[in-house]
Every structure is written in structure tokens, then in C-alpha cells.
N, C-alpha and C positions, 0 to 999 in steps of 0.2 A: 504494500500500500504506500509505503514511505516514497517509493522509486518511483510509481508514479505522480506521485505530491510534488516531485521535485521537478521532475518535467512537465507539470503544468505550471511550475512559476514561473518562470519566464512570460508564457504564455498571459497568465493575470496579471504581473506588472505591467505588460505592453496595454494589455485593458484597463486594468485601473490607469493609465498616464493617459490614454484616450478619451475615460469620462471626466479626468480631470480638466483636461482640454477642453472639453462641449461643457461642462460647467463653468467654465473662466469667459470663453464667447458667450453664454448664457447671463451670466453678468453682467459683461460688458452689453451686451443687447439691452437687457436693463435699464443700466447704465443712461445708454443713449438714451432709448424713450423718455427717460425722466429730464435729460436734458432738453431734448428738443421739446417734450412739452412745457419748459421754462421757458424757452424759446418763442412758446407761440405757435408752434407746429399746432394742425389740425389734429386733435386727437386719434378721430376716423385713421387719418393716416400713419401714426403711428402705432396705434393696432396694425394695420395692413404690413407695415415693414417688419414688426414686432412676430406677426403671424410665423 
């Protein structure tokens, strides 16, 4: 069981560092909408880019 445990780490850190990545962009997408709607941006439209 161990040997294979091992040979899927690899395999899970490359996925954990991937959802870290889409959670960081997920952020920063955030991020933005909250700016642009300080901004003034149409809301409608930043649901639509946020979508």
C-alpha cells in the first residue's frame, strides 16, 4: 500500500499546485469585480466577465 502512496505523490502535489493556481485566478477575479465595480463598471457586466 505504502509503494503505491508514494507514487501517487507526485501525482497530488502537481494537483494540489493546480487548484492552488485556479484558487489564486479565483481571487484575483474577485478581486477585479470588486474593483471595477468601485469603478463604476455596470454591474450586469461584471457578473458576465465574473461568469
Amino acid at each position: 500500500m505504502r509503494a503505491s502512496r508514494q507514487a501517487t505523490d507526485p501525482i497530488r502535489r502537481e494537483l494540489e499546485h493546480e487548484v492552488n493556481l485556479a484558487v489564486g485566478w479565483a481571487k484575483e477575479i474577485v478581486g477585479s469585480a470588486g474593483r471595477m465595480e468601485t469603478l463604476g463598471v455596470d454591474p450586469m457586466l461584471v457578473n458576465a466577465i465574473t461568469r
